[in-house]
C-alpha positions in Angstrom: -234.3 -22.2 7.9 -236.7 -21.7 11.2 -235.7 -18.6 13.4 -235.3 -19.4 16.9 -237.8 -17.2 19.4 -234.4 -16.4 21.9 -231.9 -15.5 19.1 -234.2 -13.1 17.7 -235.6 -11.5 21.2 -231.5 -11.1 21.9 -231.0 -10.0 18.2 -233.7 -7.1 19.5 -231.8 -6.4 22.6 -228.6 -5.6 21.4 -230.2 -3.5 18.1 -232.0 -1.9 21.2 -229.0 -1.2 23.3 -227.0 0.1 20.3 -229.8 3.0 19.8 -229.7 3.8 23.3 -226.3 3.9 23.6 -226.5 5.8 20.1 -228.6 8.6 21.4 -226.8 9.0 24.8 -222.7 9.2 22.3 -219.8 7.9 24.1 -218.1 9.9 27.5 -216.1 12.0 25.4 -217.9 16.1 25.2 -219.9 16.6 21.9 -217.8 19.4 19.8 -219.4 22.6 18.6 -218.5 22.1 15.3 -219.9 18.2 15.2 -223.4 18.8 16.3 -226.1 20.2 13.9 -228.0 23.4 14.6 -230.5 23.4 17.2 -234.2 23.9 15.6 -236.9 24.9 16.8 -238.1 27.8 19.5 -238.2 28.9 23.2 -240.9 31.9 24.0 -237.6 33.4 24.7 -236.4 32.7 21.8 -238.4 35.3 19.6 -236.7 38.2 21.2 -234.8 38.5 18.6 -237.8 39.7 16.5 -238.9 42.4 18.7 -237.7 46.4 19.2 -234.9 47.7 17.3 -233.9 46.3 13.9 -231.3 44.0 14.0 -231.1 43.2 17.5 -231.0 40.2 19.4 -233.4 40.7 22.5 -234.2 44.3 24.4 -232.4 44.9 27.6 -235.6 45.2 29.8 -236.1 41.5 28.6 -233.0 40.3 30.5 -233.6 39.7 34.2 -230.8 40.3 36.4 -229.9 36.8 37.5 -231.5 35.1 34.1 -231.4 35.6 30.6 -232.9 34.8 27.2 -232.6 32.1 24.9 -232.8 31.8 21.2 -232.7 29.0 19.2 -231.3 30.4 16.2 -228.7 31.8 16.7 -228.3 29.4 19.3 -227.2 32.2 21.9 -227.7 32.8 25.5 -227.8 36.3 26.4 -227.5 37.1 30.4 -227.7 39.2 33.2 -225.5 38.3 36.2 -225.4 41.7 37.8 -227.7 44.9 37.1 -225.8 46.1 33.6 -224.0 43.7 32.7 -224.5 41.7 29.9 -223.0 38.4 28.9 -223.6 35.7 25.8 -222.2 32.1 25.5 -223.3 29.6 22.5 -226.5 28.2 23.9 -225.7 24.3 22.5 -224.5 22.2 25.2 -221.1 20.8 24.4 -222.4 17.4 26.4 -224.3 16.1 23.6 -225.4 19.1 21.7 -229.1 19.7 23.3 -230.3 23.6 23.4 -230.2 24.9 26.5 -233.7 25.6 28.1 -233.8 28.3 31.1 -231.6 30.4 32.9 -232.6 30.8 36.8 -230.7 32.4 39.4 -227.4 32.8 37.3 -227.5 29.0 36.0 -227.8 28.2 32.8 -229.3 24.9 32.3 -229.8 22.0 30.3 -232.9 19.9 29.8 -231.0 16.5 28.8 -228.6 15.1 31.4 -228.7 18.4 33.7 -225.8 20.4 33.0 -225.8 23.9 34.1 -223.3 27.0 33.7 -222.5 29.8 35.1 -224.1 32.8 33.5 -220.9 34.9 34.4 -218.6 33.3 32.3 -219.8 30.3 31.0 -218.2 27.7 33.4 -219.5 24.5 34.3 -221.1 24.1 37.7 -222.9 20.4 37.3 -222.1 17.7 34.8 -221.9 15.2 32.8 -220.4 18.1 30.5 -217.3 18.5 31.5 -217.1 22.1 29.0 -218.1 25.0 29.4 -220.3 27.0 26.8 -218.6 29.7 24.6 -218.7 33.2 24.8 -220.5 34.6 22.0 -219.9 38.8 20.8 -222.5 41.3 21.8 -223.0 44.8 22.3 -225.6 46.8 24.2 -226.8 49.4 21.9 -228.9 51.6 23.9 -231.6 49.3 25.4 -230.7 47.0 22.6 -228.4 44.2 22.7 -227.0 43.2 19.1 -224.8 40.4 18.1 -221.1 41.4 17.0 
């Protein structure tokens, strides 16, 4: 049997467009529980591993109006006003990507955009339509542990 040239080049183009269409899901918002844990670092990330035992980053690391990222946990710790200190799950719920920066009080993501407030979480821009979790912390002197 002799393969036709076309019905392979179109066999390629719809093996193509189901990986595409694969790696960008369907419309619906990626669960927290569905997607795997994020891996990896941000130079954020190793806060964790610096000051008092146990905690997660050091309050003089946390910018008012930004935060800091860690990759595992997968928490976003922020500071929208001087002293006070918020934490959401840093996975967004769009497709599950780590989020990458926090600048001026916006929490975004690298892979379609998103971003979220870094008050409470919300959703400001899409495609995810929600917003990221609060996670439990405490501020422990100039230390801010997970709870």
């Amino acid at each position: 049997m002799e393969l036709d040239r076309r019905k392979v080049l179109q066999a390629g183009g719809v093996v193509a467009a189901a990986g595409v269409l694969a790696a960008c899901g369907s419309a619906g918002e990626a669960s927290p529980d569905s997607v795997p844990a994020a891996s990896g670092s941000d130079d954020a990330g190793d806060a964790a591993a610096v000051g008092t035992a146990g905690a997660f980053a050091q309050t003089s690391d946390i910018p008012v109006g930004g935060g800091v990222i860690s990759a595992e946990p997968a928490i976003v710790v922020t500071q929208p006003t001087e002293g006070d200190f918020k934490a959401f799950t840093a996975i967004c719920p769009h497709q599950g990507c780590l989020v990458s920066e926090v600048v001026d009080n916006e929490i975004v993501c690298p892979c379609h955009g998103s971003r979220f407030s870094g008050t409470d979480g919300s959703v400001l821009a899409g495609p995810a339509r929600q917003g990221l979790m609060s996670a439990g912390i405490a501020v422990d002197g100039g230390a801010v542990v997970l709870s």
